[in-house]
Structure formats: structure tokens, C-alpha cells
C-alpha positions in Angstrom: 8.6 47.5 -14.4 8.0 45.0 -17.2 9.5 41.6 -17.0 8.9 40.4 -20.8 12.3 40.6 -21.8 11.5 41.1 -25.7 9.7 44.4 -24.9 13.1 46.0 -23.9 14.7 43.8 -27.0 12.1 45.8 -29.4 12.3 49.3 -28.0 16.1 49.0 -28.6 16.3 47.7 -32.3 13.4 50.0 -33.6 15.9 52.8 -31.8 18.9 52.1 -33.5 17.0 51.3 -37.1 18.6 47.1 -37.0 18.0 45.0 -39.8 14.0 43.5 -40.4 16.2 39.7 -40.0 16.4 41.1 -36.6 12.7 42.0 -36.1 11.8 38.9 -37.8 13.8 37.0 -34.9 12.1 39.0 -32.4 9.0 37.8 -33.3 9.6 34.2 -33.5 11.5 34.4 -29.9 8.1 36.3 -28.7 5.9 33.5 -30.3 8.3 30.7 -28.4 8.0 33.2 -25.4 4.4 33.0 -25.3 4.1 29.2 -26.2 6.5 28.1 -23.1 4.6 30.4 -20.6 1.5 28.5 -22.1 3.0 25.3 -21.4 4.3 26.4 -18.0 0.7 27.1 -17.0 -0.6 24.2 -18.5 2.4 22.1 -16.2 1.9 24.5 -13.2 -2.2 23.3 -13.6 -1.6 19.6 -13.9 1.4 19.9 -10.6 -1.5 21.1 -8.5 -3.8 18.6 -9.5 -1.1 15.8 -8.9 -0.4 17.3 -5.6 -4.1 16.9 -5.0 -4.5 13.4 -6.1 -1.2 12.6 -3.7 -2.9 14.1 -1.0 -5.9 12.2 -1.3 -3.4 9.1 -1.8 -1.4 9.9 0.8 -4.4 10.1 3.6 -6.2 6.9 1.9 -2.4 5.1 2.5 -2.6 6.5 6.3 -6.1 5.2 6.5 -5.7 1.8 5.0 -2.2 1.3 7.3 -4.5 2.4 10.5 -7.2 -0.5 9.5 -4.6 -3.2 8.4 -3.0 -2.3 12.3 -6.2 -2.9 13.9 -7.5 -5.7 12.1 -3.9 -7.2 13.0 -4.5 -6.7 16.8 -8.1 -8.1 16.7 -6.9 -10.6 14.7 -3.7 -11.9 16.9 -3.2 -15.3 17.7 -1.0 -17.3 19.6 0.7 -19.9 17.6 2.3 -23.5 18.9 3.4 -26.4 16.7 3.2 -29.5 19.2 3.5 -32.8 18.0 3.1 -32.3 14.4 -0.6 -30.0 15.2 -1.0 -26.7 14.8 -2.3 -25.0 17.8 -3.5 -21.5 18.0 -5.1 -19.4 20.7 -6.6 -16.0 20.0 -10.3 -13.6 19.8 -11.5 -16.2 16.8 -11.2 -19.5 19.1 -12.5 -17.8 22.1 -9.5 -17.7 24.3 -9.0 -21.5 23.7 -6.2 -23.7 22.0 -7.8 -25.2 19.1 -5.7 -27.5 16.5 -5.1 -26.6 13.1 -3.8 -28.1 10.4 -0.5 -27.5 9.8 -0.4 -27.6 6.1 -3.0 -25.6 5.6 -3.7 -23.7 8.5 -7.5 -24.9 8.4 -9.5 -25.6 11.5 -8.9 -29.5 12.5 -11.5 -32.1 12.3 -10.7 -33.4 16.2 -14.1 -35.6 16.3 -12.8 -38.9 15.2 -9.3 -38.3 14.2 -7.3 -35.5 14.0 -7.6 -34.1 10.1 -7.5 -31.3 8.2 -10.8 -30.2 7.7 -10.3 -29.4 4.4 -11.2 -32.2 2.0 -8.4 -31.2 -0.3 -5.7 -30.6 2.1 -5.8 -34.5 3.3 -3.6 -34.2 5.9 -3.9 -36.4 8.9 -2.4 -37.5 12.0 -2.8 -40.9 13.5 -4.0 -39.9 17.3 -7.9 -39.9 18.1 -9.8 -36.9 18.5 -10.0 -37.2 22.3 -6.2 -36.9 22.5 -6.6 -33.2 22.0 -7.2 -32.3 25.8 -4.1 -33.9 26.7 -1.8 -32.4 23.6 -3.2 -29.3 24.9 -2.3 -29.5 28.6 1.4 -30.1 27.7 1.6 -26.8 25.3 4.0 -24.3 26.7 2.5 -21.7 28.8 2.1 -18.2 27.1 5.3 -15.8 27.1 2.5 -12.5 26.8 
């Protein structure tokens, strides 16, 4: 069985003898005919490949999520605000409480006193560097 409809459209009009206007129209329909199944293969071509490309999306999305997850878990840190320093605790400080600045969220400069290490930050806190130890023995213990 034939599915082109103007086949069936043809057979019948050069039957019953219809006008050439008629024919005429036949022809132009089977010219649109054959340009929209062109286009539909042309669309059905460029779905496929966009399929594809979300595909390959898609996985490089899964990927990228599974990477940012662990990078967050090596990364994790413990975070207290005592006394106007930032303290954090995690892989990068070895385990220890180490102050940070709180504006910036720099490393401190504990030698002398406590400061942002960061020359542009300038923040600063009026306590000596050896207050640190003591600071750090009154943080809260860990809730983990």
C-alpha cells in the first residue's frame, strides 16, 4: 500500500477527465509534499544530533555535580566566630583551629597581632598574637 496521498489524488482525476487547474494543483501540493518531508528529515537529522549533544551535556552535568560534591567534603571546615576572629577547623589547617580574618576570610597574621594577612584587607584586632591559644581553648566544642 502506498502512503503518498497525491498518488491516489492523480489516479482519480486522470479517471474522471478533471480540469488541467486541477492537475496544475496537484503538482504544486506534490512539490510542497516533497519539500516538507525534506524539511522533516532535515529536523528529524538535527533532533538526533541535539539529543546527542544533551546526552553528552547531561553526563558532563552529572560529572561536574559528582566533583563539586567531593571537592566540598575534602574541602569542609568547621566554622566559629569568637570574639570578633574567625576560626576554622578542617583537612587545610590540619585538624587545628586556626584564625581567620573575618572580613576577608584570609589566614590571620597571629605573630605579633592579630591581622588580616592580607595587606589590602587591613583589618585588625587589638589582642597579641599569643592570645590565640587561649581564644581557642574557650571555642565551643564540635557538634559533629
Amino acid at each position: 500500500m502506498n502512503l503518498n496521498p497525491f498518488e491516489t489524488i492523480e489516479k482519480l482525476i486522470n479517471e474522471h477527465g478533471s480540469a488541467v487547474i486541477l492537475g496544475q494543483q496537484l503538482a504544486f501540493a506534490k512539490e510542497q509534499y516533497s519539500v516538507l518531508e525534506r524539511q522533516v528529515t532535515e529536523y528529524q537529522a538535527k533532533v538526533a544530533k541535539l539529543e546527542a549533544q544533551l546526552e553528552i551535556e547531561q553526563a558532563n552535568h552529572k560529572e561536574t555535580k559528582q566533583l563539586l560534591q567531593r571537592l566540598q567534603e575534602e574541602h569542609a571546615e568547621e566554622i566559629r566566630v569568637h570574639k570578633g576572629i574567625e576560626f576554622r577547623r578542617g583537612k587545610r589547617t590540619g585538624g587545628n583551629w586556626v584564625a581567620f580574618c573575618p572580613v576577608c576570610h584570609t589566614p590571620a597574621d597571629t605573630t605579633t597581632l592579630i591581622m588580616c594577612a592580607n595587606t589590602k584587607c587591613q583589618w585588625r584586632l587589638i589582642l597579641g598574637g599569643k592570645e590565640i591559644p587561649k581564644i581557642i581553648s574557650e571555642l565551643p566544642a564540635s557538634p559533629f
